[in-house]
C-alpha positions as CSV (number, residue, x, y, z in Angstrom):
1,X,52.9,-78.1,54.1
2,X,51.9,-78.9,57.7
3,X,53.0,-76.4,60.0
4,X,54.9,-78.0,63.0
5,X,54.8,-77.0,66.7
6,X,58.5,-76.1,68.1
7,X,58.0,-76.4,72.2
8,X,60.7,-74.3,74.5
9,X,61.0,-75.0,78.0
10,X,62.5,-71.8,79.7
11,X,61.9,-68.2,78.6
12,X,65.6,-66.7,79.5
13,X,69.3,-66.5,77.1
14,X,69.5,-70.2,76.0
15,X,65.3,-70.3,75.3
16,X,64.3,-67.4,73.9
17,X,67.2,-67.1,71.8
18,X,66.5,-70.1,70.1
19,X,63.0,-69.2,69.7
20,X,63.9,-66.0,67.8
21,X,66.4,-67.4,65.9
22,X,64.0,-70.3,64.9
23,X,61.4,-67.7,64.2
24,X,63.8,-65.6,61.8
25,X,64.2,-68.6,59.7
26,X,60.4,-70.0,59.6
27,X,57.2,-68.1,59.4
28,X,54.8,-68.8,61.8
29,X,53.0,-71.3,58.9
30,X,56.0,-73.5,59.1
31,X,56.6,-73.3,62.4
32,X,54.4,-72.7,65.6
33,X,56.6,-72.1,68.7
34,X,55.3,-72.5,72.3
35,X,57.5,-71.6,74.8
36,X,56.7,-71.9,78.5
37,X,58.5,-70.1,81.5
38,X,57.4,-70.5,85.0
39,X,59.1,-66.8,86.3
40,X,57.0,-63.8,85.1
41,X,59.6,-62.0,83.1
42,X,62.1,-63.0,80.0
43,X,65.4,-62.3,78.0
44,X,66.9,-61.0,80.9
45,X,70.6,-60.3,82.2
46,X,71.0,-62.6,85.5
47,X,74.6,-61.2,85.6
48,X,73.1,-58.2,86.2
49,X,71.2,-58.3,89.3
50,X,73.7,-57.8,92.1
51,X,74.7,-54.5,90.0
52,X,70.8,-53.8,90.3
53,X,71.1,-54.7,94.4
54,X,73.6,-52.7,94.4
55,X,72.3,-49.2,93.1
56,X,74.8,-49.2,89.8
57,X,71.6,-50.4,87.8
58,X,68.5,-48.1,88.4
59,X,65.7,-50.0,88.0
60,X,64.8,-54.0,87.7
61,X,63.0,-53.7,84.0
62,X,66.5,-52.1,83.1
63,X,68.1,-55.8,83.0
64,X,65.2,-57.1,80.5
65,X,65.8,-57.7,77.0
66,X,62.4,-58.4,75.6
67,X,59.5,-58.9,77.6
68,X,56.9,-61.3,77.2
69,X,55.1,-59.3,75.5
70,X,57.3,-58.4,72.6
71,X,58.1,-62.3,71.6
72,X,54.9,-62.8,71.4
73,X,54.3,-59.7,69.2
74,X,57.2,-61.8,67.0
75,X,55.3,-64.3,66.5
76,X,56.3,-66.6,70.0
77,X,53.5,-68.2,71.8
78,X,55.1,-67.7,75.4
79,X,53.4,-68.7,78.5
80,X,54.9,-67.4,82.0
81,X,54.5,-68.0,85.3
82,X,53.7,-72.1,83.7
83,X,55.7,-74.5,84.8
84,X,56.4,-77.6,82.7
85,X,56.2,-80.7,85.4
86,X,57.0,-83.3,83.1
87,X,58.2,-84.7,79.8
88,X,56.5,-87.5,77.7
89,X,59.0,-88.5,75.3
90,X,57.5,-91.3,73.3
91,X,54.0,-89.1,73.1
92,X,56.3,-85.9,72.3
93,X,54.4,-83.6,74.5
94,X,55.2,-81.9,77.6
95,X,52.4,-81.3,80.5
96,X,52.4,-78.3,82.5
97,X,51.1,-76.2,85.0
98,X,49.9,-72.6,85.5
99,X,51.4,-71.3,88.8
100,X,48.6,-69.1,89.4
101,X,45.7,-71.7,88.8
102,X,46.9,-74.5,89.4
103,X,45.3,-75.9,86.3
104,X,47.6,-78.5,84.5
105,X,46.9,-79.4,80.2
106,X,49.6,-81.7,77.5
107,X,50.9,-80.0,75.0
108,X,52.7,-81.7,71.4
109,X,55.6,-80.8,70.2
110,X,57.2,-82.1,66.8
111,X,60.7,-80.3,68.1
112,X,61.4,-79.4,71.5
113,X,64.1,-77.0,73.3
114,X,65.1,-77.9,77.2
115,X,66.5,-75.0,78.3
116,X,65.2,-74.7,82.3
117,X,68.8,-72.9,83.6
118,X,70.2,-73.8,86.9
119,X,69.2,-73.1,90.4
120,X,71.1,-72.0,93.3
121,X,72.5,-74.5,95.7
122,X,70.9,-74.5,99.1
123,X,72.2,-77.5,101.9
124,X,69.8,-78.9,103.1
125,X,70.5,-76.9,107.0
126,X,68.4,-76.2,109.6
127,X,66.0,-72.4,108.9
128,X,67.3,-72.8,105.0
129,X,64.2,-71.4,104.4
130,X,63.6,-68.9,106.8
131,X,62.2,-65.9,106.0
132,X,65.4,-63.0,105.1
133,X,67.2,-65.9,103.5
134,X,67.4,-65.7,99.5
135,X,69.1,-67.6,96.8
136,X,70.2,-65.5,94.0
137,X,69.6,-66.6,89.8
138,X,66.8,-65.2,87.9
139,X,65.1,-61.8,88.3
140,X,62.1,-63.3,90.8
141,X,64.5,-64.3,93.3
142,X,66.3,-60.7,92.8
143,X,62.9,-59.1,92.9
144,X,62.3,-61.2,96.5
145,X,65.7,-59.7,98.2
146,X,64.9,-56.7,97.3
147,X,61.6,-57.0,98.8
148,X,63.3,-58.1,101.8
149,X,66.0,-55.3,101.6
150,X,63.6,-52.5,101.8
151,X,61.8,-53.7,104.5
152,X,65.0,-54.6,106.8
153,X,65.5,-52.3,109.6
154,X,68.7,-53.9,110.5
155,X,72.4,-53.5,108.0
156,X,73.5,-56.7,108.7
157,X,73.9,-59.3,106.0
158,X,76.0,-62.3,105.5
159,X,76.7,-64.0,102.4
160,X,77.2,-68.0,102.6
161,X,79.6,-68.7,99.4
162,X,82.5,-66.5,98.0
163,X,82.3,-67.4,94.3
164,X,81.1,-65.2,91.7
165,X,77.7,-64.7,93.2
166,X,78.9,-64.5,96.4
167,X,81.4,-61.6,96.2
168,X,79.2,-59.8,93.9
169,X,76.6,-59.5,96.0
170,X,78.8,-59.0,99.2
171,X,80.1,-55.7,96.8
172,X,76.3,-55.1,96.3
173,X,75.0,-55.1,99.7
174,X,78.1,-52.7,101.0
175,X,76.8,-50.1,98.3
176,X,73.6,-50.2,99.7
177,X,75.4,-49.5,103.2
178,X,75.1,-53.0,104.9
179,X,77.7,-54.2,107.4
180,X,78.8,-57.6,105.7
181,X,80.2,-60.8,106.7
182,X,81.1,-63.8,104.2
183,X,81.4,-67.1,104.8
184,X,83.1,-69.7,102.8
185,X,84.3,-73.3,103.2
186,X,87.7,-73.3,101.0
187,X,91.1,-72.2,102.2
188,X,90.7,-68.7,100.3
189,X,87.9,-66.8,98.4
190,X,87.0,-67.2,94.8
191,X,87.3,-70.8,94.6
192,X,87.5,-70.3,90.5
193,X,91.2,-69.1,91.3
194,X,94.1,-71.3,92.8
195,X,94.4,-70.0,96.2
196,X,97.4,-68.0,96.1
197,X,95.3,-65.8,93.8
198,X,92.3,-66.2,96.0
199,X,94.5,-64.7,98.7
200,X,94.7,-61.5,96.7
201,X,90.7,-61.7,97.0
202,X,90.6,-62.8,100.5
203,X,93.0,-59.4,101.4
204,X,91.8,-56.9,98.9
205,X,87.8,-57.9,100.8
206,X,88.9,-57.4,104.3
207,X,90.6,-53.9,103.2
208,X,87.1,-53.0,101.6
209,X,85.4,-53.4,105.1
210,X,84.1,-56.9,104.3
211,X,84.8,-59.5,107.0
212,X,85.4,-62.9,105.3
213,X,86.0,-65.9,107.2
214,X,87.4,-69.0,105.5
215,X,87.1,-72.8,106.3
216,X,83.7,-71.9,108.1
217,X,81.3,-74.9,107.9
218,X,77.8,-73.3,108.0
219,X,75.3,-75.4,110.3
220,X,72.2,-74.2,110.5
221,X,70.1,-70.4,110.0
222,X,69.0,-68.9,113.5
223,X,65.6,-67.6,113.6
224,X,64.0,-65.1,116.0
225,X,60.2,-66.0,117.1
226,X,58.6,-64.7,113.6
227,X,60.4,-67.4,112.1
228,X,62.8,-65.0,110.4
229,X,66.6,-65.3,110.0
230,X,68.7,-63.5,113.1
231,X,72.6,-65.0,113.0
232,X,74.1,-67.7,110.5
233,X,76.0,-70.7,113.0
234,X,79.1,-72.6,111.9
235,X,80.3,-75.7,112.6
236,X,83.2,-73.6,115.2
237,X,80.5,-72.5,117.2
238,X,80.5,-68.9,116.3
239,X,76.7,-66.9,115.4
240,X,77.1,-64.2,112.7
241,X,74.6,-62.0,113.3
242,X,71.9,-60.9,110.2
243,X,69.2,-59.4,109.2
244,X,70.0,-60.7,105.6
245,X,71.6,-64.0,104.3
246,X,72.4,-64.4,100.7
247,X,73.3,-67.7,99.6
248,X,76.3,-67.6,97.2
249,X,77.3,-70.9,97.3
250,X,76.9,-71.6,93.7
251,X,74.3,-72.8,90.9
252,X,73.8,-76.7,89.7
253,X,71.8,-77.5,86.4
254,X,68.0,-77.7,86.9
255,X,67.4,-81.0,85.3
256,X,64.9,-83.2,86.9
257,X,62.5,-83.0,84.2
258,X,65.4,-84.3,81.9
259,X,66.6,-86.8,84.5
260,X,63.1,-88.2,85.1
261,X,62.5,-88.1,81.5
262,X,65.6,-90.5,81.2
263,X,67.7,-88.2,79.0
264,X,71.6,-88.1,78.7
265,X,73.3,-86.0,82.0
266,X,77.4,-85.7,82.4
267,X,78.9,-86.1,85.7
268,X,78.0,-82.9,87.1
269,X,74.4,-83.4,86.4
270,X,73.5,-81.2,83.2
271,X,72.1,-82.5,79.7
272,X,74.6,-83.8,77.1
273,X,74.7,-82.6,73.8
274,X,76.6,-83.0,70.9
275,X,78.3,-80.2,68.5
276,X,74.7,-78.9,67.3
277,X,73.3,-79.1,70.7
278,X,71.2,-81.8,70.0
279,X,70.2,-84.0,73.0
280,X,72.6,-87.4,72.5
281,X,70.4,-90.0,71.1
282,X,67.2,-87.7,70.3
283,X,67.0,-86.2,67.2
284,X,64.2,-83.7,67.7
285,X,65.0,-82.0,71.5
286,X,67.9,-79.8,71.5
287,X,69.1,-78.2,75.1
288,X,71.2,-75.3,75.7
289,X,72.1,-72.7,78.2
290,X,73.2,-73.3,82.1
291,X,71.2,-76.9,82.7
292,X,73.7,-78.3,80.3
293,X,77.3,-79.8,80.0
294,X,80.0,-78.6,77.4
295,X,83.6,-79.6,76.1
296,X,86.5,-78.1,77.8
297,X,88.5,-77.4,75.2
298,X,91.8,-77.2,77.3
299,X,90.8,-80.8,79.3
300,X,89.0,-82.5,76.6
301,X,85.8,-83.3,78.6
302,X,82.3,-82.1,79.6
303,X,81.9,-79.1,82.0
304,X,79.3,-77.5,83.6
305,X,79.5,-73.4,83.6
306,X,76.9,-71.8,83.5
307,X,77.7,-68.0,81.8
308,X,75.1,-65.8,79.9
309,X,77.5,-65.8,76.8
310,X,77.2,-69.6,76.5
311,X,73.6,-69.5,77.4
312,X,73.0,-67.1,74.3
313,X,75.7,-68.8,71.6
314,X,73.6,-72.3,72.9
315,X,70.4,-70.7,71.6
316,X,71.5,-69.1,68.2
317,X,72.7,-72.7,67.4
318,X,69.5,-74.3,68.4
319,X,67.4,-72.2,66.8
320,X,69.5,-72.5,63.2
321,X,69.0,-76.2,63.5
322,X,65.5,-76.4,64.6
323,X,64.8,-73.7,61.3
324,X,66.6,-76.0,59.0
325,X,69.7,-74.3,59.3
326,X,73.2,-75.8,61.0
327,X,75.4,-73.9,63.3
328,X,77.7,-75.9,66.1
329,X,79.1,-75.1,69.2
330,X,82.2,-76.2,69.4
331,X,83.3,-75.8,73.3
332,X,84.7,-73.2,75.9
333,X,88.4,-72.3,77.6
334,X,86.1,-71.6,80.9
335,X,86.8,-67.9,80.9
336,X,85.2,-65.3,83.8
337,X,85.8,-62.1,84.9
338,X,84.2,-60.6,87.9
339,X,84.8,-57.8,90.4
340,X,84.5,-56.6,93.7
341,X,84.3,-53.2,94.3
342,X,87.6,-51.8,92.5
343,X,89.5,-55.4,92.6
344,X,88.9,-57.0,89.1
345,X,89.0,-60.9,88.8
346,X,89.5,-63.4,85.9
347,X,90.4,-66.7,84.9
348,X,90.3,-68.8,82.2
349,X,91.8,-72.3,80.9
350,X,92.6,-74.9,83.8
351,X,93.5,-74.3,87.5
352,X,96.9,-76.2,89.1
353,X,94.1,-79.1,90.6
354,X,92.2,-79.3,87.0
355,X,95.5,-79.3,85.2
356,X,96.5,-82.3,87.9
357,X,92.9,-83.6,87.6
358,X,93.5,-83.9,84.1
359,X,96.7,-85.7,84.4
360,X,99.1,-83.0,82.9
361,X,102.4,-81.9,84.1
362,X,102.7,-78.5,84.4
363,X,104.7,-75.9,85.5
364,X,103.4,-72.3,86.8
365,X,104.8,-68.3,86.6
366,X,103.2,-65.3,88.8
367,X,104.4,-61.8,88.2
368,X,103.4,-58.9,89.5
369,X,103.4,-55.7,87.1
370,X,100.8,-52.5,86.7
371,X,98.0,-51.9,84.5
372,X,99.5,-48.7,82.8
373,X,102.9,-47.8,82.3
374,X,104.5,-46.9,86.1
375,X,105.2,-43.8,85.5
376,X,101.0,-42.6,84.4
377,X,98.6,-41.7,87.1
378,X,96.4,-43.8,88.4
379,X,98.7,-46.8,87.6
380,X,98.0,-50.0,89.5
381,X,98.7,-52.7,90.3
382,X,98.1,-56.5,88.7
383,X,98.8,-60.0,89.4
384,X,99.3,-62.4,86.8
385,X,99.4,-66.3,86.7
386,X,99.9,-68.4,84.0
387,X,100.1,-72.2,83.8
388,X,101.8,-74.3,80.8
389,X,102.7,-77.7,80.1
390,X,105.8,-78.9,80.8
391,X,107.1,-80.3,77.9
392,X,105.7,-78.5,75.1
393,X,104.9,-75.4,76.9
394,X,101.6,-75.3,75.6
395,X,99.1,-72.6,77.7
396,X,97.3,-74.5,80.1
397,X,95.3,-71.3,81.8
398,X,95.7,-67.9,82.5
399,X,94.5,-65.9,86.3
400,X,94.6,-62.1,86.6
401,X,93.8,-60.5,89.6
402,X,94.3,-56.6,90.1
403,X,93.0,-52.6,89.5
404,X,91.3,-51.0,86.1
405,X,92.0,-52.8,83.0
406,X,93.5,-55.8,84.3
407,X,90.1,-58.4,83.7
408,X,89.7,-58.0,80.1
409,X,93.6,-59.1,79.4
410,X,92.2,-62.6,80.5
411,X,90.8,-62.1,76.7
412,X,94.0,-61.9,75.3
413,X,94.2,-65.6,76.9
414,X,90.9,-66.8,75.9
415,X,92.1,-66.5,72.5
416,X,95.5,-67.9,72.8
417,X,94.2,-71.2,74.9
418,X,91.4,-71.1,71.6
419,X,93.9,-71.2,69.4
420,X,96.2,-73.8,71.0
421,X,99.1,-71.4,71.5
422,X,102.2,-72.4,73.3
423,X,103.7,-69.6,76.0
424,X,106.5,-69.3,73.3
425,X,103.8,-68.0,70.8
426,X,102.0,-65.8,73.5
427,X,105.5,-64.2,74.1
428,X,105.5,-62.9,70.4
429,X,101.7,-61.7,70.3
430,X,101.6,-58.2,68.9
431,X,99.7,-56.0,71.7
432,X,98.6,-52.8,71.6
433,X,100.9,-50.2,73.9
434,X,100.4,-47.1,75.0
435,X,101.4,-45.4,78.6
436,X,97.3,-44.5,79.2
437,X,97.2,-49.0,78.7
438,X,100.2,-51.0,79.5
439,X,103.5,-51.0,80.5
440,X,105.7,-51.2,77.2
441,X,105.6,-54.7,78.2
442,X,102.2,-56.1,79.1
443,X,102.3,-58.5,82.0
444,X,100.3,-61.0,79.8
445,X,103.4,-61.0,77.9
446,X,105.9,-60.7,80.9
447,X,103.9,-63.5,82.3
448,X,104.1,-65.7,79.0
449,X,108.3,-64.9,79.4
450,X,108.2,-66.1,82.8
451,X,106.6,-69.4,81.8
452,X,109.1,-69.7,79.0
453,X,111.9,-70.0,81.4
454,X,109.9,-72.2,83.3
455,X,109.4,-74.5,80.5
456,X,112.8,-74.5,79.6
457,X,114.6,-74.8,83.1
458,X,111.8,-77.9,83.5
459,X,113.0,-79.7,80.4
């Protein structure tokens, strides 16, 4: 039996995971797997880095799965710091380039896995790439700030975005005792949340020292005479003064290769795939992880979000199909949780705009209740948001804001929108209760009540 060549483009979750799973189910005489990364390190946790920013993790190598060295103790022929420049589909090979060397050579593939993540947004704005100004998504760029950390005299940063990136770091850079100012262009932080919940945010920041400012249009990056940032301009004429800028505005999917190759991308710009991750109309590349697009299960259409968890699931189903195996990947709900320093946030399911985006009627219940029972210390408080459709009551999305315990109800959620559940259903779920957990009631549950008489009065 000829052995065949298996080619991976991008050595993180989605890639690696694939490779391994692939390699489980085919010796290296069936199968020969190349897999080409152009960062220096592998199988890591991007989620992690701000927690490594900020102190909480103790050392950069503590975020790494499995080196390069390992996979290619298993068998995996990975190649970092080589970037793969372009992709010759009716030659099935890829050409690309060592980093270090410049030196460029074709390699043939019989199957091939895209999986080259996404890459934080940067506007195109005057001093974008100044010196002191960093982008934050795999473990160069977090190696880079911190570079740029330890030699800053100056505790000043600001943080352009207030997404998920964005508070974490701003969280991260107060640990490390930095003065920090965040910008954002929406009416209210966290963008993810409708913005009566991103007030929450917006209020819970400015109590934790961090000054954020909404509706501010950034312009351009001021630079002192070595060319390195000094103040961050907005289109109001105010100059935020730092010695730092992080850009949190967000990630898009890194697929140019795919684009220029003339492969299948949704509206948002990642790949399409169907159910087994298969590239649409290409039998032999499969692509998985943050540079592609998957089905919303709660709008019935192609998303891009970019989460670790997907990025893994991706490559597990990749790698049974590339091994001669089948596994699908049927969709997400869209469910996050993040934090900021003792303020836990999640969502998942639809906001009010996607729900009206997606042409539904809905109707909405907020309540506010505590994390434990009121009467046990340390009990605080939560704010709950659920949206339903109107006529059928059917869960639509679930946003929890609040202290200890509160992001990990969003779960309970998860699994309900999953399933299909009406608010009526969610009412009757069987929780656990203690007074150390929950009120007797658990404002998931008091939430879902609310939304039933919401329903009902709507009707």
């Amino acid at each position: 039996m000829a052995t065949e060549r298996l080619v991976v483009v991008g050595g993180d979750a989605a890639g690696m995971s694939a490779a391994s799973q692939a390699r489980r189910l085919k010796g290296p005489a069936e199968l020969e797997i190349v897999a080409f990364e152009r960062g220096r390190f592998s199988s890591y946790s991007a989620c992690g880095i701000p927690y490594w920013v900020g102190g909480q993790v103790a050392g950069r190598d503590d975020l790494i799965a499995r080196t390069p060295e390992e996979h290619r103790a298993r068998g995996i022929g990975l190649r970092t710091r080589t970037e793969v420049v372009e992709l010759d589909l009716p030659g099935s090979r890829v050409r690309a380039r060592d980093l270090d060397t410049g030196s460029e050579s074709w390699t043939g593939y019989d199957k091939l896995v895209l999986a080259t993540g996404a890459r934080p947004v940067r506007p195109r704005l005057p001093g974008i790439g100044a010196h002191g100004v960093h982008g934050i998504q795999s473990l160069d760029d977090g190696q880079r700030l911190m570079d740029t950390l330890r030699r800053t005299e100056g505790r000043r940063a600001v943080v352009v975005g207030a997404g998920y990136i964005g508070v974490e770091m701003a969280e991260a850079l107060v640990a490390r005792g930095f003065e920090v100012t965040v910008l954002h262009r929406g009416e209210q932080p966290m963008a993810t949340l409708d913005p009566d919940m991103g007030g929450l945010v917006h209020s819970a920041m400015n109590r934790m020292g961090i000054r954020t400012v909404s509706r501010a249009e950034v312009t351009k990056i001021l630079t002192d005479e070595e060319g390195r940032a000094r103040a961050v301009a907005t289109s109001a004429g105010e100059e935020y003064e730092a010695d730092v800028v992080v850009l949190g505005i967000g990630v898009e999917p890194r697929t140019a290769l795919a684009r220029a190759a003339g492969l299948p991308l949704g509206t948002s710009g990642g790949i399409l795939t169907d159910l087994s991750m298969r590239v649409r109309g290409h039998a032999n590349i499969w692509s998985g992880g943050d540079c592609v697009e998957v089905l919303d299960l709660v709008a019935g259409r192609t998303r891009h979000i970019p989460l670790g968890t997907h990025a893994n699931k991706h490559g597990q189903v990749i790698g049974s199909g590339v091994g001669g195996g089948y596994a699908t990947f049927p969709g997400v709900v869209g469910t996050a949780v993040s934090k900021v320093c003792d303020l836990e946030i999640a969502r998942t399911g639809l906001r009010e705009r996607d729900a009206l985006e997606a042409g539904l009627r809905f109707v909405t219940a907020t309540i506010t209740s505590t994390n434990t029972a009121g009467y046990y210390p340390g009990a605080a408080e939560m704010t709950v948001k659920m949206i339903a459709e109107r006529r059928t009551g059917r869960l639509l999305g679930v946003q929890i804001v609040g202290g200890a315990g509160a992001a990990k109800r969003v779960d309970i959620a998860a699994v309900a929108l999953t399933a299909g559940m009406t608010v009526d259903q969610v009412v009757s779920l069987d929780l656990g209760y203690a007074p150390p957990f929950s009120p007797v009631w658990d404002p998931v549950l008091v939430a879902a009540r609310k939304a039933v008489s919401a329903v009902r009065s709507a009707v």
